[in-house]
C-alpha positions, 0 to 999 in steps of 0.5 A, a space after each residue: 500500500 501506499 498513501 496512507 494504506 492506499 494503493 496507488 493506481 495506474 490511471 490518473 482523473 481527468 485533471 491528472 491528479 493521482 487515483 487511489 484504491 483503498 481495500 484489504 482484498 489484492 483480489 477485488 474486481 478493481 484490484 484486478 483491474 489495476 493490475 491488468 492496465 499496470 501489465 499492458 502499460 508495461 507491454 505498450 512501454 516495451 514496444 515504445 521502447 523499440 520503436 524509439 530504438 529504431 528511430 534512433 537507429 535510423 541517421 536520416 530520422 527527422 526531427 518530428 519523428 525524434 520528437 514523437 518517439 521521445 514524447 511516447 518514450 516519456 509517457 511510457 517512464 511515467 507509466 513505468 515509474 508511476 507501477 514501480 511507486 505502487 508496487 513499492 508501496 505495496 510491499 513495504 507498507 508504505 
């Protein structure tokens, strides 16, 4: 847990403000949820990943496409960072 016993969620509200999840069941519906956006945010970062390896990869990439590969690659740290900060919280009570 995180925040005052709650769990940290891998979504955000509308104004980007953090969601949290307070229940003692890991195996609740939302619980469940939760961990399946953490895993397919993890799969979207690691094809993020490659993609931004092949445009940087590729010498005659134009600015735009740098750009969006960095912009991507940067939503898929904050997703990965946002898990990590949940899942840490988790396991040390904290």
């Amino acid at each position: 847990m995180t925040k005052n016993g709650l769990r940290l969620l891998p979504w955000t509200t509308p104004e980007g403000k953090p969601c949290y999840l307070s229940t003692d069941d890991p195996g609740s519906l939302l619980s469940r949820l939760a961990d399946d956006v953490e895993e397919a945010q993890l799969a979207a970062g690691e094809q993020v990943r490659a993609g931004a390896r092949a445009v940087l990869a590729d010498a005659k990439a134009g600015e735009r496409a740098v750009r969006f590969a960095l912009t991507r690659t940067v939503e898929s740290l904050d997703d990965a960072l946002r898990i990590a900060v949940s899942r840490g919280g988790r396991i040390t009570g904290g």
